[in-house]
KEVEXDO-416981 format. One record per atom (N, C-alpha, C): residue number from 1; x, y, z; residue in one letter. Coordinates in Angstrom, 3 decimals, padded with zeros to 6 digits. Example, Ala and Ser with C-alpha at 12.3 -4.5 7.8 and 13.67 -1.06 7.14 Angstrom:
2
<1,<013.190,-005.690,007.800>,'a'>
<1,<012.300,-004.500,007.800>,'a'>
<1,<013.200,-003.300,007.800>,'a'>
<2,<012.850,-002.250,007.080>,'s'>
<2,<013.670,-001.060,007.140>,'s'>
<2,<012.900,000.030,007.870>,'s'>
END
This chain:
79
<1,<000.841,-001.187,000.000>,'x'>
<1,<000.000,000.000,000.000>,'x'>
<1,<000.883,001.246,000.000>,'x'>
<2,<000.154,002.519,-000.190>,'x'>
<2,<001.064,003.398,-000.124>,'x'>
<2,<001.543,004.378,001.285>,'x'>
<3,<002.203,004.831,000.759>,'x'>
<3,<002.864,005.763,002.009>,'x'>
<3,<001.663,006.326,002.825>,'x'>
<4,<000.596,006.596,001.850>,'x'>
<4,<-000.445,007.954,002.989>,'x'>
<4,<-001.180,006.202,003.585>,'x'>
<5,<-001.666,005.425,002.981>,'x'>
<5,<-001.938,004.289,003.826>,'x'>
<5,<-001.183,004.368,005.381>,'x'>
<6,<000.181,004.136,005.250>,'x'>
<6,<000.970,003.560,006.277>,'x'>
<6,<000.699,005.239,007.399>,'x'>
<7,<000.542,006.155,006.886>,'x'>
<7,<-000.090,007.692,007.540>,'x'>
<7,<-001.116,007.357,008.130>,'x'>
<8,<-001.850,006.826,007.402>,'x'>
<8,<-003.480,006.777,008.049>,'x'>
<8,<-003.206,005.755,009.029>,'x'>
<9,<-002.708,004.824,008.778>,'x'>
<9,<-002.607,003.516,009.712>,'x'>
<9,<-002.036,004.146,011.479>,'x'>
<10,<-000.895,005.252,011.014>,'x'>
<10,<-000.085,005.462,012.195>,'x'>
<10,<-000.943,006.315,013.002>,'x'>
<11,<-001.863,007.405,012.184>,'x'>
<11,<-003.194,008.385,012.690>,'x'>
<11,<-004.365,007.431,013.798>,'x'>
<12,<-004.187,006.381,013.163>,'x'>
<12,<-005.669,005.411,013.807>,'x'>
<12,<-004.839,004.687,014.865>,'x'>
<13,<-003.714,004.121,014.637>,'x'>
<13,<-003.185,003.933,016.046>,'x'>
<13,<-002.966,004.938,017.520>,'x'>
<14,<-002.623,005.834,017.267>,'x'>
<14,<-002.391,006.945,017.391>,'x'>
<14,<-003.849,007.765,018.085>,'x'>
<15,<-005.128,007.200,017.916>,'x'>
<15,<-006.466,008.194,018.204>,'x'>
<15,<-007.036,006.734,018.371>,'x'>
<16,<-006.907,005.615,018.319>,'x'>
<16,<-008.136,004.697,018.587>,'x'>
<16,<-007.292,003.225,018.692>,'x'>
<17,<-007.637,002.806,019.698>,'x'>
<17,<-007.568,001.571,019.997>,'x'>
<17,<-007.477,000.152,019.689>,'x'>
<18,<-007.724,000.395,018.466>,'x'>
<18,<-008.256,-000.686,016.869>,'x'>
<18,<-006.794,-001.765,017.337>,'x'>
<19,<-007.209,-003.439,017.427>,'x'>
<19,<-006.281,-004.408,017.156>,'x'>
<19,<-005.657,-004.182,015.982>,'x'>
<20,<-004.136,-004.470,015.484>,'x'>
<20,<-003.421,-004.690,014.994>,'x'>
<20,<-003.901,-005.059,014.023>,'x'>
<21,<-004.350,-006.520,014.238>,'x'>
<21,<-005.014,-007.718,013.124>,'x'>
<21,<-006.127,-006.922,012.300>,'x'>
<22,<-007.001,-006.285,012.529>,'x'>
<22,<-008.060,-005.793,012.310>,'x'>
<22,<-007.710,-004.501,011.609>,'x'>
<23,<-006.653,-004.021,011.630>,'x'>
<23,<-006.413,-002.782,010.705>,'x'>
<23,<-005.538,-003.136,009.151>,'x'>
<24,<-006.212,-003.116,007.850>,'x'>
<24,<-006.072,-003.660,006.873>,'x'>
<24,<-006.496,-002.340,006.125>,'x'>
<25,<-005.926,-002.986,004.306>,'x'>
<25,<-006.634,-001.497,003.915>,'x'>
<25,<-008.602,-001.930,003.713>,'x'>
<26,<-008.737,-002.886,003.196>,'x'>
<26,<-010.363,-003.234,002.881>,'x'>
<26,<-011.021,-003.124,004.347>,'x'>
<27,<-010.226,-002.974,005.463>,'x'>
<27,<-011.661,-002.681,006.818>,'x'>
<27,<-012.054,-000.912,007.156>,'x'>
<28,<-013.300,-001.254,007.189>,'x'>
<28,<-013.719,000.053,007.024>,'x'>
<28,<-013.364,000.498,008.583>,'x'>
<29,<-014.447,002.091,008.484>,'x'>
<29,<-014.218,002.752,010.118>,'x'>
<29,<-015.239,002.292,010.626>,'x'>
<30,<-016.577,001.108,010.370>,'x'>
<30,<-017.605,000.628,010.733>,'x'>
<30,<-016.670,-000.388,011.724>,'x'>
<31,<-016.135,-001.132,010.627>,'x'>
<31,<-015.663,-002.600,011.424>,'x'>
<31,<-014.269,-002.308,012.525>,'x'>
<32,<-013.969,-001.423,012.045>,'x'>
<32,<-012.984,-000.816,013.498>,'x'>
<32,<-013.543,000.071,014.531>,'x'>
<33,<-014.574,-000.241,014.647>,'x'>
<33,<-015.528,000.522,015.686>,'x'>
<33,<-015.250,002.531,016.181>,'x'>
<34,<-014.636,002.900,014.642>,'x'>
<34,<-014.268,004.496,014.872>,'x'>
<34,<-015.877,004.931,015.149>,'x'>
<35,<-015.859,005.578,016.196>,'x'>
<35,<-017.015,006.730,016.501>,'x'>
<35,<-017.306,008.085,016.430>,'x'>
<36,<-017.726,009.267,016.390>,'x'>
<36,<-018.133,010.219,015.912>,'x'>
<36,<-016.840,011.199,016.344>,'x'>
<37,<-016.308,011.270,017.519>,'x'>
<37,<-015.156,011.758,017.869>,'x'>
<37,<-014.118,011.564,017.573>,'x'>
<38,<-014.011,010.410,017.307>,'x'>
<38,<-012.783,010.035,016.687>,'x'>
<38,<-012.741,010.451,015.224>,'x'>
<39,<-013.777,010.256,014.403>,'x'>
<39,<-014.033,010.381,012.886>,'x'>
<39,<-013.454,012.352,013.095>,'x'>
<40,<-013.824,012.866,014.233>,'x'>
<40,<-013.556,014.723,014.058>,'x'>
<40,<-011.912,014.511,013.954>,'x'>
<41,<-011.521,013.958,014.861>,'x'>
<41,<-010.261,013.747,015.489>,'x'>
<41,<-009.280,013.534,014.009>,'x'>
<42,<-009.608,012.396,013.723>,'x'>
<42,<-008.985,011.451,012.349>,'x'>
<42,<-009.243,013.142,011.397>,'x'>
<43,<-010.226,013.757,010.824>,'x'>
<43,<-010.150,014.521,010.170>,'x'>
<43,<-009.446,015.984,010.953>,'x'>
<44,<-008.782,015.928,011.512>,'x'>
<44,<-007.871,016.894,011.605>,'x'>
<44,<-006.684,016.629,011.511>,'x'>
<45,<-006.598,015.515,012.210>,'x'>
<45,<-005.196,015.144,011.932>,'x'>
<45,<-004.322,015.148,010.612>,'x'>
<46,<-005.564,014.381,009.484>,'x'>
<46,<-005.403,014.067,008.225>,'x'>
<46,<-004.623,015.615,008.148>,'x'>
<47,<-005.388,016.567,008.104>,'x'>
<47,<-005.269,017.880,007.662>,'x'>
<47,<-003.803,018.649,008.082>,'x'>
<48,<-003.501,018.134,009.677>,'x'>
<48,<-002.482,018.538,009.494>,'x'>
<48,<-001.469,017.984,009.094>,'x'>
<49,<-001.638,016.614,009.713>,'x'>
<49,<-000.062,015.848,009.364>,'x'>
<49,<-000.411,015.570,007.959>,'x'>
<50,<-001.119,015.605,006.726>,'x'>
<50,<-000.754,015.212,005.552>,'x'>
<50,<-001.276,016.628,004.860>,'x'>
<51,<-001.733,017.376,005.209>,'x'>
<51,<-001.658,018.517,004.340>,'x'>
<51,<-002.839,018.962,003.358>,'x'>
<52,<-004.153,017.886,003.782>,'x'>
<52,<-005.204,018.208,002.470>,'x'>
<52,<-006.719,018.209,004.218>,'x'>
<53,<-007.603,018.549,003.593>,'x'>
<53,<-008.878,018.317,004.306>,'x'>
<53,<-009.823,018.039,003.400>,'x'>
<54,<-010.156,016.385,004.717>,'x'>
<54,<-010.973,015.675,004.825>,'x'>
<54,<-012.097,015.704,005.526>,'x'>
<55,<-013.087,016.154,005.546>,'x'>
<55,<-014.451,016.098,006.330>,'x'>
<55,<-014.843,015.232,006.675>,'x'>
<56,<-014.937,015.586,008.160>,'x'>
<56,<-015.498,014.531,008.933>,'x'>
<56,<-016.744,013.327,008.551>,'x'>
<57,<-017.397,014.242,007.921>,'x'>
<57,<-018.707,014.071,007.440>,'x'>
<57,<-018.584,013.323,006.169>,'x'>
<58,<-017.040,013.157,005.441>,'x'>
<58,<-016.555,012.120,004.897>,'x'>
<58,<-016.502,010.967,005.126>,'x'>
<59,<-016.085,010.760,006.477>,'x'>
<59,<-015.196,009.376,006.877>,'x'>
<59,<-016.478,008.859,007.576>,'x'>
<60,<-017.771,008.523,006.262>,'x'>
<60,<-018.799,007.406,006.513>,'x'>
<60,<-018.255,005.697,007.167>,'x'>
<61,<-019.006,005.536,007.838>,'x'>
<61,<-018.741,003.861,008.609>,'x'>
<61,<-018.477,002.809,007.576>,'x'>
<62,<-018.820,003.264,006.060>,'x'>
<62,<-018.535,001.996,005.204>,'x'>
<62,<-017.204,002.522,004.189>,'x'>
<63,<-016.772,003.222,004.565>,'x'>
<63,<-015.305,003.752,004.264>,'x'>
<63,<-014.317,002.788,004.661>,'x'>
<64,<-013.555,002.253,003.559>,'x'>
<64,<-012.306,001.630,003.916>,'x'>
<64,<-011.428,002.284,004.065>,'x'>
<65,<-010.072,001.705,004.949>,'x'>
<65,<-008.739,002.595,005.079>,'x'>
<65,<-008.308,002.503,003.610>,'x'>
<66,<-008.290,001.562,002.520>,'x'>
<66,<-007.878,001.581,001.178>,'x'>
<66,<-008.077,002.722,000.263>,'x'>
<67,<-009.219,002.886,000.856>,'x'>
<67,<-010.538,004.190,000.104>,'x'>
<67,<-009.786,005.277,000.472>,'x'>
<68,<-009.788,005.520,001.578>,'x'>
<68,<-009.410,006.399,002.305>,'x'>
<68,<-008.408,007.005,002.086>,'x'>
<69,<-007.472,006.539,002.018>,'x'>
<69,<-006.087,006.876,001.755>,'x'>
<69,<-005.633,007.433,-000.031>,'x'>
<70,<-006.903,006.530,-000.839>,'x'>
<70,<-007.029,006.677,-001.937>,'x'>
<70,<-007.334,008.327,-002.360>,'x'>
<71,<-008.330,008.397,-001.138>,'x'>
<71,<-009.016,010.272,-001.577>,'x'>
<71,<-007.834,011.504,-000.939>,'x'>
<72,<-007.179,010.641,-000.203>,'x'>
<72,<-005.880,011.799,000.679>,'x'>
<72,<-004.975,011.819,-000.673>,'x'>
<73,<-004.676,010.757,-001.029>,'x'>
<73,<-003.361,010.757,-002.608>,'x'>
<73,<-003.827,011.596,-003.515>,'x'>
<74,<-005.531,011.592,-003.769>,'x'>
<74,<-006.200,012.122,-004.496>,'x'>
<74,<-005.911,013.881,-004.552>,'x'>
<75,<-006.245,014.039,-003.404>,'x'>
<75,<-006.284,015.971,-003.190>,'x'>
<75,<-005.201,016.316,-002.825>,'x'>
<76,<-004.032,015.355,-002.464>,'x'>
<76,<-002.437,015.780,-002.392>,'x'>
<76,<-002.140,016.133,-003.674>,'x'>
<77,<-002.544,015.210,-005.072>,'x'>
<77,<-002.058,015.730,-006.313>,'x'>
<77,<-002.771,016.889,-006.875>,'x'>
<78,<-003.847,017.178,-006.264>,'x'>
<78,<-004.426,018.178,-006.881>,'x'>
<78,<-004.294,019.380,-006.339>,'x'>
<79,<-003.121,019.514,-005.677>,'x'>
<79,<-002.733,020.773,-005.071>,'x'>
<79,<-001.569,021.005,-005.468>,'x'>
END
């Protein structure tokens, strides 16, 4: 996976509790039990440590980390 993957991965360790095993890119923020605070949390972070914003109101429960990381690569190049 790519670099902003292994970002997001270190962000969710980092703000939530999520097993090891259970953090992949195909598991969403449903099946890692992220909750509404955390989803604010995760979208700031994104913003600062990688440099683009993500809305909270983005990071729906059937969002994968694959996805995810996909739309951060996304608006990094488009800046």
């Amino acid at each position: 996976m790519s670099t902003t993957y292994d970002q997001l991965v270190g962000i969710l360790a980092r703000l939530h509790d999520a097993p090891a095993d259970r953090i992949r890119p195909e598991a969403t923020l449903g099946e890692l039990d992220v909750d509404s605070l955390t989803t604010v949390e995760i979208s700031i972070r994104i913003e600062r440590d990688l440099g683009v914003k993500v809305g909270d109101d983005e990071l729906q429960p059937d969002l994968t980390l694959g996805d995810l990381a996909g739309l951060v690569d996304a608006r990094q190049t488009a800046l």
